[in-house]
ZAKOLBA-434511 format. One record per residue (C-alpha): chain; x, y, z. Coordinates in steps of 0.05 Angstrom, whole numbers. Example, Ala and Ser with C-alpha at 12.3 -4.5 7.8 and 13.67 -1.06 7.14 Angstrom:
<pts>
<kette->A east->246 north->-90 up->156>
<kette->A east->273 north->-21 up->143>
</pts>
This chain:
<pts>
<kette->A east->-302 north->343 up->2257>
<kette->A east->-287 north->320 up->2332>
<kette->A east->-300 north->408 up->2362>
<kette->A east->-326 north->466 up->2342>
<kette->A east->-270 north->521 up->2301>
<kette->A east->-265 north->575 up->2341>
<kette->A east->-262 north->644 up->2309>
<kette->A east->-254 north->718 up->2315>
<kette->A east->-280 north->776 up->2267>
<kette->A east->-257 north->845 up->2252>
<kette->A east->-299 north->891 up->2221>
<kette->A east->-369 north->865 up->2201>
<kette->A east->-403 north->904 up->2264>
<kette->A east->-475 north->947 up->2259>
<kette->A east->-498 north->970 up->2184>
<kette->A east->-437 north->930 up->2153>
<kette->A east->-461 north->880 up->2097>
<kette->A east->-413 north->831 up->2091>
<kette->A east->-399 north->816 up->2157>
<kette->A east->-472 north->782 up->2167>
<kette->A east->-451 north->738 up->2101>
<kette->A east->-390 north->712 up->2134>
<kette->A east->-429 north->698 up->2198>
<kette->A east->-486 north->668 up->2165>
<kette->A east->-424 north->623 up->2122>
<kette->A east->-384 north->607 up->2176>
<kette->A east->-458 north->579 up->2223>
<kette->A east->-493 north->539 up->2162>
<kette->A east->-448 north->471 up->2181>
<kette->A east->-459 north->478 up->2259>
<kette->A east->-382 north->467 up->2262>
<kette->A east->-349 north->538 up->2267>
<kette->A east->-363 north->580 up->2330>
<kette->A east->-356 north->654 up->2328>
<kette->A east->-323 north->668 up->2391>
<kette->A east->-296 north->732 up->2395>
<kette->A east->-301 north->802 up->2352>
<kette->A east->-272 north->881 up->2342>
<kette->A east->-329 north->896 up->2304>
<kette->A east->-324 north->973 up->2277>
<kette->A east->-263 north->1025 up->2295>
<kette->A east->-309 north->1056 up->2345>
<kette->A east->-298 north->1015 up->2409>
<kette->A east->-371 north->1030 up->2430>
<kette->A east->-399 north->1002 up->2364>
<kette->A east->-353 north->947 up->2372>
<kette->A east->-380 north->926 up->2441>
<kette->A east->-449 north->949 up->2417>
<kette->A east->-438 north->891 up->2360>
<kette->A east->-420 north->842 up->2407>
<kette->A east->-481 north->850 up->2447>
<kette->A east->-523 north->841 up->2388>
<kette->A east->-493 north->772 up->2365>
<kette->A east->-500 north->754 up->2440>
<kette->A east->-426 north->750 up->2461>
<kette->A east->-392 north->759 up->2529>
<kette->A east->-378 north->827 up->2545>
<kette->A east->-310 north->814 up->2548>
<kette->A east->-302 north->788 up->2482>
<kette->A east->-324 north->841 up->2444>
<kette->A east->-264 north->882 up->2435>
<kette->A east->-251 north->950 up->2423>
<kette->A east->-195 north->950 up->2364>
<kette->A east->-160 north->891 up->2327>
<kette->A east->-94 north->895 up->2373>
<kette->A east->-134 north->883 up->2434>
<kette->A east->-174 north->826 up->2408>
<kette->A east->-105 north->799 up->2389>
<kette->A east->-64 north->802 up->2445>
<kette->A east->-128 north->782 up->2494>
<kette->A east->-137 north->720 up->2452>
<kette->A east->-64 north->700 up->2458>
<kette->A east->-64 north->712 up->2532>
<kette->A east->-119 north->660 up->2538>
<kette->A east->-118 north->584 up->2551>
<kette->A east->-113 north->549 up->2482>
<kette->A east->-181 north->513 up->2490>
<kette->A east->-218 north->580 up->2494>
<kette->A east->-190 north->630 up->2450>
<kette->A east->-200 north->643 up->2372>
<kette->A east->-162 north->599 up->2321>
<kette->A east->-173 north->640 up->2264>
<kette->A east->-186 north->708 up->2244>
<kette->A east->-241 north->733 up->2195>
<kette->A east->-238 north->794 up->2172>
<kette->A east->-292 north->835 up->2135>
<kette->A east->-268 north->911 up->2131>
<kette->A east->-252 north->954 up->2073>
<kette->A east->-193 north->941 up->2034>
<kette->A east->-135 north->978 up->2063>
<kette->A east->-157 north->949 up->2126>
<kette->A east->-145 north->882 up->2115>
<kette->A east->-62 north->884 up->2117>
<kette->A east->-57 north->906 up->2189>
<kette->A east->-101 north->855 up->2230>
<kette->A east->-81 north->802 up->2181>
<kette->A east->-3 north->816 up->2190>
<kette->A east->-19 north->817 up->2268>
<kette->A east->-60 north->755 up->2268>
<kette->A east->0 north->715 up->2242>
<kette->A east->58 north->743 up->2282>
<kette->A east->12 north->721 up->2340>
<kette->A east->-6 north->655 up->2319>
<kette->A east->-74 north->655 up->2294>
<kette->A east->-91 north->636 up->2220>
<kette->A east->-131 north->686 up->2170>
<kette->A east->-189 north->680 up->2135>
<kette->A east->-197 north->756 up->2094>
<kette->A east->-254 north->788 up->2048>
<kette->A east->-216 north->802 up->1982>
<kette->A east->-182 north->834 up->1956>
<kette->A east->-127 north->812 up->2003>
<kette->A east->-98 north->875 up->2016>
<kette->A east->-92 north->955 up->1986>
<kette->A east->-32 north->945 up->1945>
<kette->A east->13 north->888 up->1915>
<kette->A east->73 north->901 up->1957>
<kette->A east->32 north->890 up->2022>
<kette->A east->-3 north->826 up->1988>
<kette->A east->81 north->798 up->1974>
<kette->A east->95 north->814 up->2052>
<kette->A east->30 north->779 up->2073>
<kette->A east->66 north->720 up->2032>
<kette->A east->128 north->720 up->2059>
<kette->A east->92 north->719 up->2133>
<kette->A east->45 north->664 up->2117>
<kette->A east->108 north->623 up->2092>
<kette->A east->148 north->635 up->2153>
<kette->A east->95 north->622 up->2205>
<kette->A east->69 north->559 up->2164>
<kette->A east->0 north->594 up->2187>
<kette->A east->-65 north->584 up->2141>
<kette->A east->-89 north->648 up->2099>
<kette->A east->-158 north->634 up->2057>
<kette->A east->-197 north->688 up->2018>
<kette->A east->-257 north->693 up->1994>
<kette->A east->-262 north->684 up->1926>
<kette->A east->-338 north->657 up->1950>
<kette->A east->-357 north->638 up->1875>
<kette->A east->-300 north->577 up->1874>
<kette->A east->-346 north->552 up->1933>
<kette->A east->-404 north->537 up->1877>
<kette->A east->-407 north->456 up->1864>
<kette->A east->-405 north->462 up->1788>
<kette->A east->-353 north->519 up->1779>
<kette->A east->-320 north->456 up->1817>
<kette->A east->-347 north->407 up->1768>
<kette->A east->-318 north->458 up->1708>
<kette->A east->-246 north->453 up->1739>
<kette->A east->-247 north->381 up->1743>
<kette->A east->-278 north->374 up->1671>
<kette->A east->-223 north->420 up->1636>
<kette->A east->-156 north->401 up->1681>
<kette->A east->-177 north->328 up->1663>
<kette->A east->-163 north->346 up->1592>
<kette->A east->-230 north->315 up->1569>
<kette->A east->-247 north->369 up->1526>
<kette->A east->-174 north->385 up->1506>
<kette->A east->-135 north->450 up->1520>
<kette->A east->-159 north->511 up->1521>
<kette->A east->-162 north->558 up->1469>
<kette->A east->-205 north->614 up->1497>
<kette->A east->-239 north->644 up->1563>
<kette->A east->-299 north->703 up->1566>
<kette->A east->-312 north->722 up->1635>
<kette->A east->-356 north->776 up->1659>
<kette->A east->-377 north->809 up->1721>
<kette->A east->-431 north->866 up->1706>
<kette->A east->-474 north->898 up->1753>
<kette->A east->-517 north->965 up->1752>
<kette->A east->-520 north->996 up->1824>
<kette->A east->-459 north->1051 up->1814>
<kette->A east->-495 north->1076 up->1755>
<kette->A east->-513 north->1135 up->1787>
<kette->A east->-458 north->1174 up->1847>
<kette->A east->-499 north->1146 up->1892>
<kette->A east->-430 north->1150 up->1941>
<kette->A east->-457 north->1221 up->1950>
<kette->A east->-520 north->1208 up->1988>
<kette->A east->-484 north->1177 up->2044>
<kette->A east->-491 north->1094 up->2023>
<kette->A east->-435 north->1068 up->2063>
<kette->A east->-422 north->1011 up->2012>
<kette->A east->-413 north->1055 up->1950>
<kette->A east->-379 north->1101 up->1994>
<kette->A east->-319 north->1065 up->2012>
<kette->A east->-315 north->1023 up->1944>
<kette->A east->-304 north->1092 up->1908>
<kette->A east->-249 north->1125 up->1953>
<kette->A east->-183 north->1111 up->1930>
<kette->A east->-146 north->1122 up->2001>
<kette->A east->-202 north->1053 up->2029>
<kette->A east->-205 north->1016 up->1959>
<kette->A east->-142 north->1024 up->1928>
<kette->A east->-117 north->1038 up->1841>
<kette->A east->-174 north->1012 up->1822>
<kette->A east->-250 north->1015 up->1838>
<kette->A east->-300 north->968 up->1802>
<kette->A east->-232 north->927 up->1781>
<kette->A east->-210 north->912 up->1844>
<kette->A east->-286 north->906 up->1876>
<kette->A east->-314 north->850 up->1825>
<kette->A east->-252 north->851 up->1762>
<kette->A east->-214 north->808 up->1809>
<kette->A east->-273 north->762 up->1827>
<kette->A east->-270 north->753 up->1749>
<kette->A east->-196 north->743 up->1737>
<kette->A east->-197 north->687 up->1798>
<kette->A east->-245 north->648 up->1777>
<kette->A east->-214 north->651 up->1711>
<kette->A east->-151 north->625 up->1729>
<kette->A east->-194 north->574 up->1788>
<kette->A east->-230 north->542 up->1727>
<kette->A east->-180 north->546 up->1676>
<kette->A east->-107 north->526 up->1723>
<kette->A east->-79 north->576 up->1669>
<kette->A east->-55 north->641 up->1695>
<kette->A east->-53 north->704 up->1661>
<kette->A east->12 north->728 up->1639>
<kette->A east->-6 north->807 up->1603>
<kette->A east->-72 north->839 up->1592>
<kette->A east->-83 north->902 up->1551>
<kette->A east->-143 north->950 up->1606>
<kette->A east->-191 north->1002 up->1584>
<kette->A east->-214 north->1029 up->1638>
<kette->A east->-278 north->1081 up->1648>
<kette->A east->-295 north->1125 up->1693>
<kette->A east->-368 north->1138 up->1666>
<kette->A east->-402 north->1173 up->1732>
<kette->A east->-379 north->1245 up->1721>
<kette->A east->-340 north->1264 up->1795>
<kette->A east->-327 north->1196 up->1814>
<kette->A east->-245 north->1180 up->1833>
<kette->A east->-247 north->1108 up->1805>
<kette->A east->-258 north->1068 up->1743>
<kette->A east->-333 north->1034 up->1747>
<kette->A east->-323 north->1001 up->1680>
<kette->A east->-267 north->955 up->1649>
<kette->A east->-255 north->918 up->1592>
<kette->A east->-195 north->871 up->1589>
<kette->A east->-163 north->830 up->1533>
<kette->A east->-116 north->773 up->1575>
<kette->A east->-61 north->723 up->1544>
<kette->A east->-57 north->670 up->1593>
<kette->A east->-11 north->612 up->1593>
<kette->A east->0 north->559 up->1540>
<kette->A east->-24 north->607 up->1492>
<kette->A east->-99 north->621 up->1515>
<kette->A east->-136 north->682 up->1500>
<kette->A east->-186 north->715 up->1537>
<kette->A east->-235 north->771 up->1546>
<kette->A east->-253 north->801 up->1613>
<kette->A east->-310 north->846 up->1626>
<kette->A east->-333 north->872 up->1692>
<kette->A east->-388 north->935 up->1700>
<kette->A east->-415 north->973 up->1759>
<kette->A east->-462 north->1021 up->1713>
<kette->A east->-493 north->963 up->1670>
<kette->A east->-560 north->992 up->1690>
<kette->A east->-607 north->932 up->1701>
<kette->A east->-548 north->873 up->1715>
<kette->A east->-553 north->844 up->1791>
<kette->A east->-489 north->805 up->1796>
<kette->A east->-478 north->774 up->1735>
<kette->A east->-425 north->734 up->1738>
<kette->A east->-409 north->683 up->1684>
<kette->A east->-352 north->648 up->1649>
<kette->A east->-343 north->609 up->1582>
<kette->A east->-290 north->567 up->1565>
<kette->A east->-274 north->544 up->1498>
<kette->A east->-225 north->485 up->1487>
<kette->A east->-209 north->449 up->1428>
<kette->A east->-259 north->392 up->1433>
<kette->A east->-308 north->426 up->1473>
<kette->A east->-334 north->487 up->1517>
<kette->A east->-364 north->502 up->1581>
<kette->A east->-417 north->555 up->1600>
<kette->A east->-447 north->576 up->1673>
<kette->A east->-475 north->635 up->1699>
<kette->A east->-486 north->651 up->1769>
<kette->A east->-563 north->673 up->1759>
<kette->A east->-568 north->605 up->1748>
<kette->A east->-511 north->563 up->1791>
<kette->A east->-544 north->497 up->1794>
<kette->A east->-532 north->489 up->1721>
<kette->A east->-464 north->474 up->1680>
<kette->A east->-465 north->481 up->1599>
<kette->A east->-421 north->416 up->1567>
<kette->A east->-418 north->438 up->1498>
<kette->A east->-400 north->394 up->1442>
<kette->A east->-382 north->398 up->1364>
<kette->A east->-419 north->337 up->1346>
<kette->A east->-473 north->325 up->1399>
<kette->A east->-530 north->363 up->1439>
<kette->A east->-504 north->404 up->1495>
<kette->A east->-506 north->368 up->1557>
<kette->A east->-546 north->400 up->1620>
<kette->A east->-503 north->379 up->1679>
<kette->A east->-534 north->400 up->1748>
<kette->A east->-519 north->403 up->1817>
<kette->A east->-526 north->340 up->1858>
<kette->A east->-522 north->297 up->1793>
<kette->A east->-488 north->231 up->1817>
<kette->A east->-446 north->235 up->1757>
<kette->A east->-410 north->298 up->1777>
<kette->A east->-341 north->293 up->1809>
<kette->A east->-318 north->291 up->1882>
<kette->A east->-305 north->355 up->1885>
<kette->A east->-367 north->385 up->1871>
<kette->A east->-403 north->328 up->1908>
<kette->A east->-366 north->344 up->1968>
<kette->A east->-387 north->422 up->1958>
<kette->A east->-465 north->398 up->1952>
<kette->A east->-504 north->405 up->2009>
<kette->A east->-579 north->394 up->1982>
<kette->A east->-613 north->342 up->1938>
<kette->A east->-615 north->352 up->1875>
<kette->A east->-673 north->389 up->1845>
<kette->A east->-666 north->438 up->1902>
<kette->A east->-628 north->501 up->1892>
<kette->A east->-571 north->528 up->1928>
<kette->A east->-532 north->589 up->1919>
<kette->A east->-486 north->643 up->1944>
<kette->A east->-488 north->639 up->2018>
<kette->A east->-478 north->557 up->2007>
<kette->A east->-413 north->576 up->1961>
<kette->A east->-392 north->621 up->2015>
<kette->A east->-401 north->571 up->2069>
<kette->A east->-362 north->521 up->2026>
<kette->A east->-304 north->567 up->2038>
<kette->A east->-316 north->571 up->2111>
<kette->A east->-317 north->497 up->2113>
<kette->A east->-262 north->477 up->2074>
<kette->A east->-216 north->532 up->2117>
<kette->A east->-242 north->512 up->2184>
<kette->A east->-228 north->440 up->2170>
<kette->A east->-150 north->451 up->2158>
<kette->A east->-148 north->495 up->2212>
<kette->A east->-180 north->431 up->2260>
<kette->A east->-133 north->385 up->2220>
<kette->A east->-64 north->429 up->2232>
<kette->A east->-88 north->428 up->2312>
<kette->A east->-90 north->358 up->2312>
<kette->A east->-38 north->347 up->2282>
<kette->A east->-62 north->311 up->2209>
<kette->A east->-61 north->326 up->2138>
<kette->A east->-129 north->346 up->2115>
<kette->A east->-169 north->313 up->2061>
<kette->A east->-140 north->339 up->1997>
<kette->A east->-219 north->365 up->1984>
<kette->A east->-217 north->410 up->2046>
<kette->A east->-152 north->440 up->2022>
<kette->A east->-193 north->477 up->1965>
<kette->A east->-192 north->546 up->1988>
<kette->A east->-164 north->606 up->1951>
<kette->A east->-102 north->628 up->1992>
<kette->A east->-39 north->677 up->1996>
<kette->A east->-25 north->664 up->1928>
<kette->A east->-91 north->676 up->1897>
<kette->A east->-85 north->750 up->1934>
<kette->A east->-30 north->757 up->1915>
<kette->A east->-47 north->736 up->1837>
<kette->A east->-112 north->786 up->1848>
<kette->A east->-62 north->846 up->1877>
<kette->A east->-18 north->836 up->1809>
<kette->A east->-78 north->839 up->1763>
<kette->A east->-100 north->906 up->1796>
<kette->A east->-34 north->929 up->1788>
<kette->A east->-27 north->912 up->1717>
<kette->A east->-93 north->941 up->1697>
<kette->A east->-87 north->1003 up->1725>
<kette->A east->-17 north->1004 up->1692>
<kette->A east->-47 north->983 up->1621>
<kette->A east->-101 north->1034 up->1630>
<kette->A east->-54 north->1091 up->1642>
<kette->A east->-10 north->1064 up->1581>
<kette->A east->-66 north->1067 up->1529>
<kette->A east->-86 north->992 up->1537>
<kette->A east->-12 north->974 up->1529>
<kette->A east->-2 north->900 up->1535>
<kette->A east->32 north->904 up->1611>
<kette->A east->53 north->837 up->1644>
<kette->A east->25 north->811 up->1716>
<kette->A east->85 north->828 up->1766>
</pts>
């Protein structure tokens, strides 16, 4: 890269979690340069924000509309190029629809907005401005979830026949939302997260990376969804049977009361000459299973693996890298485009892998269509 990316954030200010993850993603290349932030809805927060992650006073903002229009008004060597944001969920639509009708690209925390019909206008905006949207699906960032695409969409282990993905973790096993944690607080309140709770929180994690390893979308899935936490307004348990294209099967399983689970993500996919295992606990690792033969231990920073998750490898091998490498992979990858469309260049194809407008858009329907299944007695409902 010949500069620094310059960016602004919204949301992410004092006692907000994911907003130091961003950060932290967006600093671990040296090549992305937060430059600008609204950090909280409370102006003095905001500036109070700013302060701490040493920025000028006048570019800590007090709301998302000033940052916005300031940043326009500025010379186009100084101001932000992007947008991250890192607020609750029905907060994402409004700075990201405002980013783009002023110019600046958008790089959101999922899921990309509160409802569908805001994710298809978010669409139709990103297509007319030609503007970049990314979002973070962080786990696609992970060199052998890479290394999994490549080795299924090759067709070396044949088409695939069937997909298990789950995402179960234990910290909503108890209404902890009650005692004031502003994490479960928000994740449980349908007018800030939406339909759905632990569906649209991790479930969609789960369907993207899915449909990332796979290239097969989902076309109808049959939801049960639980609410096991008496008092609680959203579902904190779901199990999902999908039919995906090409006549795939699958079985999706995400958890926010599986008392002891961290964030245990994992897929398996089973094709007709072979499978493929991983497991986030253990992301340096990729399962090549066979019919005939051993299974095959592939690991990260193997010089046998493919470009892709070469490219997404940052130490040597035998050292271990994890979640806040995947989520700088996204970072990079996004910042990279947005330097290339500047200049005026196609990016290398490898930068361009980034989940986009269409993956929110793909995460927005599979809410939709769970919530709808769930209501219908697990009727098999199709993705809109």
């Amino acid at each position: 890269m010949s500069r620094k990316v310059r960016y602004g954030m919204v949301g992410g200010g004092r006692g907000a979690f994911i907003g130091g993850v961003h950060r932290i993603a967006a600093a671990m290349d040296g090549k992305i340069e937060l430059v600008c932030g609204a950090f909280s809805s409370d102006p003095a927060v905001s500036r109070a924000s700013g302060r701490d992650l040493f920025l000028p006073a006048g570019r800590s903002y007090g709301s998302f509309e000033e940052m916005i229009h300031a940043e326009r008004g500025l010379p186009a060597g100084e101001r932000m190029e992007f947008v991250a944001i890192v607020t609750p969920n029905h907060l994402h639509f409004a700075p990201a629809r405002l980013a783009l009708e002023n110019g600046f690209h958008v790089l959101s925390d999922k899921p990309a907005t509160f409802d569908l019909a805001q994710a298809r206008e978010l669409g139709r905006l990103v297509s007319s401005t030609g503007l970049l949207y990314g979002l973070t699906h962080n786990y696609t960032g992970y060199p052998l979830v890479k290394e999994a695409r490549e080795i299924v969409r090759s067709g070396r282990i044949g088409a695939v026949r069937k997909i298990v993905v789950e995402y179960p973790q234990g910290w909503l096993a108890t209404r902890i939302e009650e005692s004031g944690q502003k994490q479960a607080s928000w994740r449980t309140d349908p007018s800030r997260s939406g339909a759905a709770g632990c569906v649209g929180d991790i479930g969609t994690h789960a369907e993207n990376l899915a449909e990332y390893v796979t290239g097969l979308r989902i076309r109808e899935l049959a939801a049960d969804l639980t609410t096991f936490v008496p008092g609680r307004l959203l579902d904190d348990d779901a199990n999902i049977l999908l039919r995906l294209e090409g006549g795939a099967k699958g079985l999706l399983h995400a958890s926010q009361i599986s008392i002891g689970e961290e964030n245990n993500l994992a897929i398996r996919v089973y094709c007709e000459r072979g499978g493929l295992e991983w497991h986030q606990r253990e992301p340096n690792t990729l399962l090549l299973k066979w019919p005939d033969q051993p299974t095959q231990i592939l690991r990260t920073g193997q010089p046998s693996l493919g470009k892709a998750a070469a490219a997404a490898t940052r130490t040597p091998s035998g050292h271990p890298e994890g979640y806040l490498e995947a989520f700088a992979n996204i970072y990079k990858n996004f910042a990279a485009c947005v330097l290339a469309r500047s200049e005026g260049r196609a990016p290398d194809p490898l930068e361009t892998d980034f989940p986009t407008i269409e993956d929110g858009i793909r995460g927005m329907a599979f809410i939709e269509a769970v919530v709808a299944s769930a209501r219908a007695n697990a009727a098999w409902t199709a993705l809109g």
